[in-house]
N, C-alpha and C positions, 0 to 999 in steps of 0.2 A: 492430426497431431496425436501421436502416442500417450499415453498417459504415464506420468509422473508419477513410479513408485517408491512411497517414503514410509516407513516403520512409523507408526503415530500421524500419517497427515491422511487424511481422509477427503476422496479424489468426488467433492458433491455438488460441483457444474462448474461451470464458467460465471464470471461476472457478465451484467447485464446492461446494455446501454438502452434508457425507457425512449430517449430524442431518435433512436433509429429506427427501434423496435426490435431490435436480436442481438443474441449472445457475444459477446467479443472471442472470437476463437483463439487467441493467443494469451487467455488472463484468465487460468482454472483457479478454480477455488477450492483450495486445499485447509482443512479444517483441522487445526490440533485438537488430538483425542485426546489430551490432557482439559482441555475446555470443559469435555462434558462431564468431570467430576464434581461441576459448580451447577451442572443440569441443564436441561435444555425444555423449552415448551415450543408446542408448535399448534399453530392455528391456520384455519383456512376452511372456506365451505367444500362444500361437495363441489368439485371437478376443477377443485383449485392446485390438483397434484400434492395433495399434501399424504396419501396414501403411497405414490410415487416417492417424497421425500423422506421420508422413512423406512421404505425400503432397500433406498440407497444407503441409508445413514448406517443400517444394522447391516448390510453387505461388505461397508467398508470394514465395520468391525470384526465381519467376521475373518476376515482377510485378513488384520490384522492379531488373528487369534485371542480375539476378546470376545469370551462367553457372552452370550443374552438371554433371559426371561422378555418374554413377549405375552402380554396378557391383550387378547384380542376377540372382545367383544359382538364384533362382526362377521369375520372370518376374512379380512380383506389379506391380511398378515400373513394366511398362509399361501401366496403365491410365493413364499419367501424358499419352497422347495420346487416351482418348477423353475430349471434350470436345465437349460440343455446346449453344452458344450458345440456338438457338432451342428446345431441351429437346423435340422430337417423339421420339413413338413410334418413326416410323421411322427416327430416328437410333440408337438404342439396340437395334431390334432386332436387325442383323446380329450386334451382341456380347453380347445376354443368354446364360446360361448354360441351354442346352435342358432338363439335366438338373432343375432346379431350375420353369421352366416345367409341365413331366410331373408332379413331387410335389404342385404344386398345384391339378392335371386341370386345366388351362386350355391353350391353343393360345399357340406363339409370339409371333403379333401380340397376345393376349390380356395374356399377360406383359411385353411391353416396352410395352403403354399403361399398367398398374399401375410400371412403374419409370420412366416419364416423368413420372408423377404424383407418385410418392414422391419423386423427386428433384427436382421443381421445389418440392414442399412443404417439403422438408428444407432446400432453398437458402433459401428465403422466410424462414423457421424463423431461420436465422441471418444473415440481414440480407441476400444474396445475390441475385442474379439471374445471365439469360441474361447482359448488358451487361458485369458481372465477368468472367466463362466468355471473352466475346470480347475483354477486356483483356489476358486470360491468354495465349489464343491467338496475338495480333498483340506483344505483349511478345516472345516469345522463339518460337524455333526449334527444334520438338521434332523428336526422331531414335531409331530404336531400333540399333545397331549391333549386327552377328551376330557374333564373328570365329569363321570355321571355317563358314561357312557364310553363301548369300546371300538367308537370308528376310529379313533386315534390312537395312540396310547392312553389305557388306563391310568388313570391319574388314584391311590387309594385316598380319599379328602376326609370321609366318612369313617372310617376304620375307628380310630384313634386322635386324641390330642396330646400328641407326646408334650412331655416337660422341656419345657425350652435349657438346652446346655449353659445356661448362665448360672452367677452367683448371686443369693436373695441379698445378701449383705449390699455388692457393688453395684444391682441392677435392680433393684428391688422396684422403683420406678417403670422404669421398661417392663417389667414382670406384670406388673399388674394393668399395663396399658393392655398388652397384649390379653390379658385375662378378661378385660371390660370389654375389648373389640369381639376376641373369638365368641362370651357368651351374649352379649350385642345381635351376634350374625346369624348364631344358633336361632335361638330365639323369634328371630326372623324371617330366618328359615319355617315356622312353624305358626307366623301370623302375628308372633307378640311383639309389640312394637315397645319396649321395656326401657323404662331411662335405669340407669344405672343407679341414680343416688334413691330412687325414690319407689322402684318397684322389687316387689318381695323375689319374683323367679329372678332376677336379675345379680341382687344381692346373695341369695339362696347358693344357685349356682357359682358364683364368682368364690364364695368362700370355699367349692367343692374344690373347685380346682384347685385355689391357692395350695388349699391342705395337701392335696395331693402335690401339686407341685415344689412344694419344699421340702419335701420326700427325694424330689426326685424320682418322683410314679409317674408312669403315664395313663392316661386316662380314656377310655373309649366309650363309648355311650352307653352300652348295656351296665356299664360297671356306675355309669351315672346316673342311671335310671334308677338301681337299686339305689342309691345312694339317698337320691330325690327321696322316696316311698321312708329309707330307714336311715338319716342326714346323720352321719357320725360327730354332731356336734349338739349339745343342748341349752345353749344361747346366740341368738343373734341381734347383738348392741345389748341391751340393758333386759331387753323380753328375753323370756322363755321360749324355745320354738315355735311349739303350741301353739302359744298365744300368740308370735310374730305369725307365722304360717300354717296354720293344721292341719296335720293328715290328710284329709279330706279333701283339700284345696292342691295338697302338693300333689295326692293321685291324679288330680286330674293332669296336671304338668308329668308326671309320668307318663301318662295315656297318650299324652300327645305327642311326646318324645319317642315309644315306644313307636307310634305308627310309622316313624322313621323307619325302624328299625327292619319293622315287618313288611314293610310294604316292597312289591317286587321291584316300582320303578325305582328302587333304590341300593338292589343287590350291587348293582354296578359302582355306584361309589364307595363302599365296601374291598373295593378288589381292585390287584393294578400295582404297580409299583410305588412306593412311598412317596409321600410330597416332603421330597428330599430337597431342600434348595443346590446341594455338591454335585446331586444327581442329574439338577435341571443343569448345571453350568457345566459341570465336566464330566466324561465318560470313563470308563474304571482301567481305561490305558493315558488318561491325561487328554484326551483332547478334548480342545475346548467346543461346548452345542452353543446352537441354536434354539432354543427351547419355543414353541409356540403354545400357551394354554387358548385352546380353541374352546369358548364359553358360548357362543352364538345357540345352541340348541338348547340352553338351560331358561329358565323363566328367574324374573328378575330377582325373587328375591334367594334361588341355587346363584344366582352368579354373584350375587354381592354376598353369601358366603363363604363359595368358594375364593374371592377376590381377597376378602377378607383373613382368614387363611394361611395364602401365599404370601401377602406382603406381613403379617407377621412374623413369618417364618425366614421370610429375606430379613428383615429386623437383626433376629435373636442369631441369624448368619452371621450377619454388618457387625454384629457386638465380638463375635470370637475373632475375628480379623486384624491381624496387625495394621499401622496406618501407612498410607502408601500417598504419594501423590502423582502418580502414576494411574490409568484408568484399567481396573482390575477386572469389572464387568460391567453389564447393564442392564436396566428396568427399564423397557418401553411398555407404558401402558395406552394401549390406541383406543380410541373413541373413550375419554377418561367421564363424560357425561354422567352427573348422578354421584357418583364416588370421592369427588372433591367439590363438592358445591360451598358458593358463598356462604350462604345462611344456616343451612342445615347440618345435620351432624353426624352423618352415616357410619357403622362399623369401620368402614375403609377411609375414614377421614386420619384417623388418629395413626396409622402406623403412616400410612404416606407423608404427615405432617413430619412424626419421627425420621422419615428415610431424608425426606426435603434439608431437613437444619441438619440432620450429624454423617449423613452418606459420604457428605464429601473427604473428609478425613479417612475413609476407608477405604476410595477408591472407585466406590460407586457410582456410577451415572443415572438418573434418574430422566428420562425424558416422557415427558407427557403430550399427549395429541388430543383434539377435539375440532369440535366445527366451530363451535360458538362460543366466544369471550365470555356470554352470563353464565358456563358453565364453570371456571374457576373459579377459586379462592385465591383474591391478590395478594392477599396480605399472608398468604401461606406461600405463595409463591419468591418471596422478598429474597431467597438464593438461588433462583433460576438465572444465570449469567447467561445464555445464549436463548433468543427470539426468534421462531422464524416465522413471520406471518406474511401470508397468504392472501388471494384475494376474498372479502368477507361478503355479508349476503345485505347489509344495510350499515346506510350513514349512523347508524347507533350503534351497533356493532363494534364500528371503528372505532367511537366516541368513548365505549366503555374502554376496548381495548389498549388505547391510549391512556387514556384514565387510570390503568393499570398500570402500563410501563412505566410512568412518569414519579410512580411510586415507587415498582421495582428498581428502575434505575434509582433514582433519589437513593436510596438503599445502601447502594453500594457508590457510593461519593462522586457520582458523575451527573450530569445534565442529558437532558431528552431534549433537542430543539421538534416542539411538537407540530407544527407549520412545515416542516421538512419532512417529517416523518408521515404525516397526513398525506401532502403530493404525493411524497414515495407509493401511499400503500392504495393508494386512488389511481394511481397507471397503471394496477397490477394486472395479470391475464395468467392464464393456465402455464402452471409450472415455473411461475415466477414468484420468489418471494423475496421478504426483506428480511435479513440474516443482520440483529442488531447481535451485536457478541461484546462485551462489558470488557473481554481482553484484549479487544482489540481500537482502535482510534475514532471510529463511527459506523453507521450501519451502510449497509452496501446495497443492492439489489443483483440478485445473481438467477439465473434459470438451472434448475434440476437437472442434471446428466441424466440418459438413457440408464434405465435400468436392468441390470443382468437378468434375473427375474422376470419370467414373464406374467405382466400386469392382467390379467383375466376378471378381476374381481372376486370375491367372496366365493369360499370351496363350499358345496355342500358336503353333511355328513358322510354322503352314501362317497363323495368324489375323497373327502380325507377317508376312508375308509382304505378305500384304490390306492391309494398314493403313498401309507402306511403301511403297505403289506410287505416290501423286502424290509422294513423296518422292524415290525413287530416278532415274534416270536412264534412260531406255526407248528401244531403236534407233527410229528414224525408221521407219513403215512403210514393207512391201515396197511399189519403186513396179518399174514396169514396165523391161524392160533395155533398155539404148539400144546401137543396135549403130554408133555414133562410136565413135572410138578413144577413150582418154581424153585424150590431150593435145588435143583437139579440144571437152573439157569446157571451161566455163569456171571457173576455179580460186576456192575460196571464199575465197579470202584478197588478193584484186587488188583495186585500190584500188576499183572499182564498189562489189564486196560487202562490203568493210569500209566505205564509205561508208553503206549502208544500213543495217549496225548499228552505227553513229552513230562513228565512225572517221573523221579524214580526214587531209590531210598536212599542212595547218601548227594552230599549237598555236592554241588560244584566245586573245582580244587579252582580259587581265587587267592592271588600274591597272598602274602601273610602280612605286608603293610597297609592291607585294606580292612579295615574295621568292619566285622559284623554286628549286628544287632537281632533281637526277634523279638517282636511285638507279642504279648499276651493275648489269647484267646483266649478273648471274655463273653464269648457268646455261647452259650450251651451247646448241647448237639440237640437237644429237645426243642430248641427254637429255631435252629435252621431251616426246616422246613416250613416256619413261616418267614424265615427273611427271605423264603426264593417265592415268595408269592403266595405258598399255599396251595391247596389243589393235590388230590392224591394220596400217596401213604407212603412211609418212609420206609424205605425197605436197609438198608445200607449206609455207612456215612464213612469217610476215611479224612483225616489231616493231613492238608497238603500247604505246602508253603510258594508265594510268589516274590519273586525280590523288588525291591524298589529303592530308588537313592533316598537318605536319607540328610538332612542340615538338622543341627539342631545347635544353638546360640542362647546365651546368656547375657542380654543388654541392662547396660546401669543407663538411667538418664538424670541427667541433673541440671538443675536450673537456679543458678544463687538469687538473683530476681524475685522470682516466686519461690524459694524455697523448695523446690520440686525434688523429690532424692526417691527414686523410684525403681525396682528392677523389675524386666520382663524372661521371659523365656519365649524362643519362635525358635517353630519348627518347619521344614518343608520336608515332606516325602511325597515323592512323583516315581512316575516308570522311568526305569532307565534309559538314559538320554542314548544318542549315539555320543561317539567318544568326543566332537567337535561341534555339535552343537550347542548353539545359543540355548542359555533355559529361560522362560519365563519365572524366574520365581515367586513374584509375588500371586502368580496365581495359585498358588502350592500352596502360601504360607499361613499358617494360621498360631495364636497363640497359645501357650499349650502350661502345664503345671509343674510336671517334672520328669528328669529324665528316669527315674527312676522306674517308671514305669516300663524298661525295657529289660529283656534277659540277655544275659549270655549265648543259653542253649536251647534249642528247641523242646516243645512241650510235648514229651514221650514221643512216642511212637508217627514218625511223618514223612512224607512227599516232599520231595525238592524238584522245583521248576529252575528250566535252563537258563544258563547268563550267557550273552553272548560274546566268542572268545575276544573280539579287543574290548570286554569290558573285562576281564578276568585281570589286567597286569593294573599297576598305580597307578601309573602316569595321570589316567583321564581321572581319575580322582582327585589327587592333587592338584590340575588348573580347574576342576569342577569346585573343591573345597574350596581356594581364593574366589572362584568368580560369586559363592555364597555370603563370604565374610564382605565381600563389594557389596555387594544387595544388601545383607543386614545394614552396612554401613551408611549407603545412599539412601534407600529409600522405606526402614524400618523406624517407624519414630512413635512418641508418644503423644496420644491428642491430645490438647490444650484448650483453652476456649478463654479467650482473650479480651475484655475490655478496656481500649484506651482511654474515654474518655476517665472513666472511673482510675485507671490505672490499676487495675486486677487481674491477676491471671488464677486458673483455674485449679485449685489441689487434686495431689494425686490421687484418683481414685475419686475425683467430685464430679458427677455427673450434670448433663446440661441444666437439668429441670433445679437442682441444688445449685450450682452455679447465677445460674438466673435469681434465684430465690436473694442470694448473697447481692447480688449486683442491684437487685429489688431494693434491700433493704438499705446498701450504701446509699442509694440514688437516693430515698427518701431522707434522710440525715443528710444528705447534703440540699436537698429542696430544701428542708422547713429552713437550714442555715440560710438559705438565698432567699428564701419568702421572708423569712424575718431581716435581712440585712436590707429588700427590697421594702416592706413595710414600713422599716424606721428610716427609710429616705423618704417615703411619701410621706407616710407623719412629719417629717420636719417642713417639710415644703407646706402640709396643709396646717403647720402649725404659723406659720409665716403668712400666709394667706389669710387665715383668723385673725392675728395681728392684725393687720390690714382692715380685715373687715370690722373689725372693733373700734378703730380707729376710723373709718367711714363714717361707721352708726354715731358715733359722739359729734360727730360734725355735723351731721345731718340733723342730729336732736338740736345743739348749737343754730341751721338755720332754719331749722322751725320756726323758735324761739323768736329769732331776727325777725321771722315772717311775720309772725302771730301777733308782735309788738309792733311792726310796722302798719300791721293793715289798723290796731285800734289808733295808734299815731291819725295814719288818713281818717277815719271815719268820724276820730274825735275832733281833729281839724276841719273836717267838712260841715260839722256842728255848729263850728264857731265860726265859721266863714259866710253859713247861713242867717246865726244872727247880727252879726255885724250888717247886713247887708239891710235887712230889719230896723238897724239904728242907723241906717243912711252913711255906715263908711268907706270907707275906700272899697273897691269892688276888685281891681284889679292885681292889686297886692295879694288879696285873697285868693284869686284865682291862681296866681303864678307861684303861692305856695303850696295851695293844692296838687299842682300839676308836679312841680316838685316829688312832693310827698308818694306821690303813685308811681313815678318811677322811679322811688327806692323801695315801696314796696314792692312793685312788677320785678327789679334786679334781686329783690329778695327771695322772691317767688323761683326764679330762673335759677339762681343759686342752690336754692332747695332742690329744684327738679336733676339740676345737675351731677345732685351728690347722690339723687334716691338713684341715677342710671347705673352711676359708678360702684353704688354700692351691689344692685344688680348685676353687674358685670361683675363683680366677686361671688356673689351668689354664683353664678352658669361658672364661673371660673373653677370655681371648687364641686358644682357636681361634673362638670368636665374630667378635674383631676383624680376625683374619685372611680369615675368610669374607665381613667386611662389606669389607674391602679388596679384594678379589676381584672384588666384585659393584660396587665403584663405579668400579675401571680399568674393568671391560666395559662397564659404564653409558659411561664416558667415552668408550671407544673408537668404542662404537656412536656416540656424538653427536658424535663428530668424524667420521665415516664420513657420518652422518646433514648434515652441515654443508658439506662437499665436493660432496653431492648437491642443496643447497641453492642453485639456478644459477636466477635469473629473468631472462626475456628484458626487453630495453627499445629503444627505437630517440631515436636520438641525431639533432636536427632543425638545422638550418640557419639561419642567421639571414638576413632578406634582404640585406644588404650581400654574404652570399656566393656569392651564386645570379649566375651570367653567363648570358645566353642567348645563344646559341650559331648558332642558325637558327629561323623561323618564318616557315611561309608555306607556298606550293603544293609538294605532292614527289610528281615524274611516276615511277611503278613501271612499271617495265619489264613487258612480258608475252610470253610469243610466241603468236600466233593461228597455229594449226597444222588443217591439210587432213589426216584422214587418210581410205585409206582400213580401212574393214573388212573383216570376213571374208565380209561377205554382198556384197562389192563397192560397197555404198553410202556414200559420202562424206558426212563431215561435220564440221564446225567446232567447235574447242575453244581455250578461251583458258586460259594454264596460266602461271603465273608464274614471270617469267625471271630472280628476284632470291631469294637463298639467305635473305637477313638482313630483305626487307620483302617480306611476303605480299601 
């Protein structure tokens, strides 16, 4: 059976029936990519296929031209580029596994014609072919990035800690998470295991930054070293420097930061393309990557730096992005172990906590993978709407991980029957899991579809090395030396040779109903040569321009409810579409300050790149401009953060952690109201019960009394019965009032006992009610604690009367086309972009 292609449904097996033992072939499991903007976790031990299900998950995405970051620890992740369309032998051979080969006494070429076999069988099996495999390939832009080393793509991590593009005013929060993680990581990187609140290098540095980063400076290490050694500040808290940290103590925290700097195995993180998040998602013609950060050769405490990082950086991304509810891209972090743990506190807890609660408003999908349950944080997990677990490696395992969902789910307003889900995840076997999804009725059990990719396991450095090489960027062969001077070369950037790669000096003749724009080149010509990497000498540079469609909108939102009166500004500029295609825009879009920031005319002296002639007339403009003002309309809104119980919704511009704080503070004003309204009913009750009991004790004194009169009654009668008996009189009268007598004392006696039980049962009665009073303020407090914590995101939409557009039409990007040369003396041509705000 073919497989079912649908825009948003993601093609990730068949349902599973456990009483047969195999897949139902006619019931595929089609997953809306809208799901995983609420995230997904996935668990399973080793050879549970859960390496398999993940790299189905991020194929479907990528098919569906949804960018992903892949952060992968093992290196399992990067089979995610062998892919080979016509399914031969000799595509598979270079990457069959030798060892595996040998166990089966067969020869190499012998073994990769058996897995060409099995994998075009297994494709066939589930509706697939080669013509999928090349949908895959030509969709998206796969990459395996190294940092710390160049078998992959250079990753620069080391370089610099740029200033995150936020506002301190709106973000000031996020600002400083991201500042306690990065120097958290550092620091780590270098053995110091530093808590934030209480250690000097931790505090020390965190103010370096701050300062510099409300500047708006970015920061690199060497520039921090100095800083350490001569701290441009001369108080920290109420101390003197001095006296908080001395000289003395900071050299040596230079020394050791320094060794970074200087040490050779470290030139590498130094160099490489930016840890750009735009860079990791999209490529500088718009299409959407694949991005793999391959960490496996790094030692643990490089990876939880560089990890650390990354998701900062996807953060301070998440924040410029308009709200979508549409799935705009994704974070797979595979083998998550260590980085999100229960108890502890690691650099990468705090921004993953951040992506977990507020990604979902931006579009984000977060999914995380592991083997073992004790490796989460459940209670960080409490927005993870889709489950997919795996067969596990023990009956506790299970235990915990139940233990988990029953909370996650509880979370979000629904039930766990945990007896059903137990059988469920107890029949499981390789490549079968239980897919609970919160958007959907109950959980299911479904088998993984064959995967396009082939599954080999974990690439070594030297094999990503191989497999990045038409990917990376290779010097021009050695050609022979020419013994001209070089000003007597002729220069790669004169108008000749930028004519012949398609350059020339006046612009394109485009309708005159098509709006131009040109973007300001705010990057120097002095710093080009580091935004192209570096490397070499600048010899040449020329201004050239590249066109790209531009949307640029002005939304009001308004909320009478909460008060909400809010304007944004979104912009989208992408390459130029064909004249008929579909655009994605929200992967374009981001929110932007003003339009101001554009010219009329271009910046002196410059290069125009070609438009292609059906995009030269209106027409495609105008159905382009409507299908933009549809998208601001649908799916541009303002985030919101939402408390029903409380009845509160979020101000504009109040961020979560302020929010919470609010929702804190209401929740407790209305506990102590419910603990005092609950206090003055128990007080009445045990004022009532006191009643009671006061009235016991008076009765009970009362048959004391009885008693105490009675027993002298008998004994002064048995007195007098005695001597009578002495004077010879009646004996029997005596005795019959004796016997009398004792059993109104014995009923007096029983009376008393009666009233001392009763009154005891008011006793237990009241420390009873005292214990149940105890147990229902905590009850209370927890569910006001529990209520405060009860925050859902929402995003607040536009109407179209309030959407203004702003600009639409051609927008010329600046670039500088730069001559440099190299170290081998051979020149060559780089076009590197001369504009901070449009790539």
């Amino acid at each position: 059976m073919a497989v079912e292609e649908r825009l948003g449904a993601f093609y990730l097996g068949r349902a599973f029936d456990s009483a047969v033992g195999e897949e139902l072939a006619d019931e595929s499991v089609m997953y809306d990519a809208r799901d995983l903007t609420t995230h997904a976790v996935c668990v399973g031990m080793t050879g549970s296929g859960k390496t398999g299900l993940g790299v189905t998950l991020l194929e479907e995405a990528a098919l569906d031209r949804i960018p992903s970051i892949i952060i992968d620890p093992k290196g399992d992740m990067t089979n995610l580029l062998l892919t080979f369309p016509e399914l031969r032998p000799s595509d598979f051979q270079p990457w069959v596994n030798l060892d595996d080969a040998r166990r089966k006494g067969v020869s190499v070429g012998a073994y990769a014609d058996q897995v060409s076999q099995m994998w075009s069988a297994g494709l066939k099996a589930w509706g697939q072919d080669g013509e999928r495999i090349r949908r895959l390939r030509e969709a998206a832009d796969f990459a395996i990035y190294t940092p710390g080393s160049e078998a992959g793509v250079p990753l620069s991590a080391l370089q610099s800690f740029d200033a995150p593009d936020l506002d301190w005013e709106e973000d000031a929060e996020v600002m400083r998470e991201a500042i306690a993680s990065t120097v958290s990581a550092l620091l780590a990187l270098i053995g110091v295991e530093a808590d934030p609140v209480r250690s000097r290098e931790h505090i020390l540095l965190s103010h370096l930054l701050e300062r510099a980063w409300r500047k708006r400076e970015d920061v690199d290490l060497p520039r921090l070293i100095r800083e350490i050694q001569d701290p441009p500040l001369e108080r920290l808290g109420v101390f003197e420097l001095e006296t908080f940290y001395p000289s003395r103590d900071r050299m040596d925290l230079a020394m050791q930061l320094n060794a970074l700097v200087a040490s050779p195995s470290f030139a590498s993180w130094r160099e490489g393309v930016p840890l750009d998040v735009n860079r990791l998602l999209w490529t500088s013609s718009g299409k959407p990557k694949v991005s793999i950060c391959y960490v496996a050769h790094l030692s643990e405490a490089e990876r939880m730096f560089f990890v650390t990082l990354l998701l900062e950086q996807v953060v301070a991304w998440m924040r410029k992005q308009p709200g979508t509810t549409s799935l705009r891209a994704l974070l797979y972090f595979d083998e998550v172990f260590g980085y999100f743990p229960p108890v502890a506190n690691p650099p990468s807890k705090t921004p993953l906590l951040t992506l977990l609660k507020t990604a979902r408003a931006y579009g984000l999908g977060i999914v995380l993978a592991t083997q073992n349950p004790m490796d989460l944080d459940y209670k960080g997990l409490s927005n993870a709407g889709t489950w997919f677990v795996g067969k596990l490696q023990t009956d506790r395992d299970k235990a915990r991980l139940l233990d988990g969902m029953e909370g996650v789910v509880a979370q979000s307003g629904t039930l766990l029957d945990r007896r059903y889900m137990d059988r469920m995840i107890s029949s499981l076997g390789s490549r079968v899991f239980v897919l609970h999804n919160v958007h959907e009725d109950g959980p299911m059990l479904y088998r993984t579809r064959w995967a396009m990719s082939y599954l080999r396991g974990p690439l070594t450095r030297s094999q990503v090395d191989k497999l990045m090489e038409p990917y990376k960027e290779r010097r021009p062969a050695e050609a022979p030396r020419s013994d001209a001077p070089k000003e007597e070369q002729p220069s790669l950037v004169s108008e000749d040779t930028l004519a012949d790669a398609g350059f020339f000096r006046e612009p394109p003749r485009i309708n005159a109903r098509v709006a131009q724009y040109y973007a300001v080149p705010d990057i120097p010509r002095e710093r080009a040569l580091a935004e192209a990497g570096g490397g070499g000498e600048l010899l040449d540079t020329a201004l050239v321009y590249r066109p790209k469609l531009l949307g640029w909108a002005r939304v009001r939102f308004e909320d009478s409810s909460s008060g909400t009166r809010e304007e944004r500004q979104v912009a989208c500029h992408l390459p130029l579409p064909e004249p008929f295609r579909t655009v994605q825009w929200d992967a374009f879009a981001r929110l932007v300050e003003d339009v101001d920031a554009l010219e009329s005319d271009p910046a002196g002296e410059a290069y125009f790149d070609a438009i292609p002639e059906d995009m030269r007339d209106s027409p495609p403009y105008t159905r382009l401009r409507d299908a933009f003002l549809d998208y601001v309309y649908r799916d541009v809104g303002l985030q919101q953060w939402r408390n029903e119980e409380l009845d509160l919704t979020s101000r504009p511009g109040e961020s979560h952690r302020a929010f919470l704080e609010r929702c804190m503070a209401e929740a407790a004003n209305a506990s102590r109201d419910a603990l005092d309204e609950l206090e003055a009913e128990y007080d009445k009750r045990l004022s009532k019960l006191d009643e009671r009991t006061r009235k016991e004790e008076a009765e009970l004194r009362q048959d004391e009394l009885d008693w105490e009169s009675r027993k002298r009654e008998e004994i002064l009668h048995a007195g007098e019965s005695i001597v009578s008996v002495l004077l010879g009189r009646s004996r029997s009268r005596g005795l019959s009032q004796a016997e009398r007598r004792r059993r109104m004392t014995a009923k007096a006696r029983e009376t008393m006992r009666a009233q001392e039980e009763a009154l005891e049962r008011l006793r237990v009665e009241r420390q009873e009610l005292l214990v149940e009073r105890d147990r229902q303020m905590e009850r209370e407090r927890r569910r006001w604690e529990d209520v405060a914590d009860a925050i859902d995101e929402g995003v607040l939409r536009p109407r179209r009367s309030d959407i203004d557009l702003l600009a639409f039409g051609v927008l010329w990007v600046p670039h500088w086309a730069l001559e440099i040369a190299g170290r081998d003396d051979k020149r060559r041509r780089e076009i590197v972009s001369a504009s901070r705000e449009i790539a």
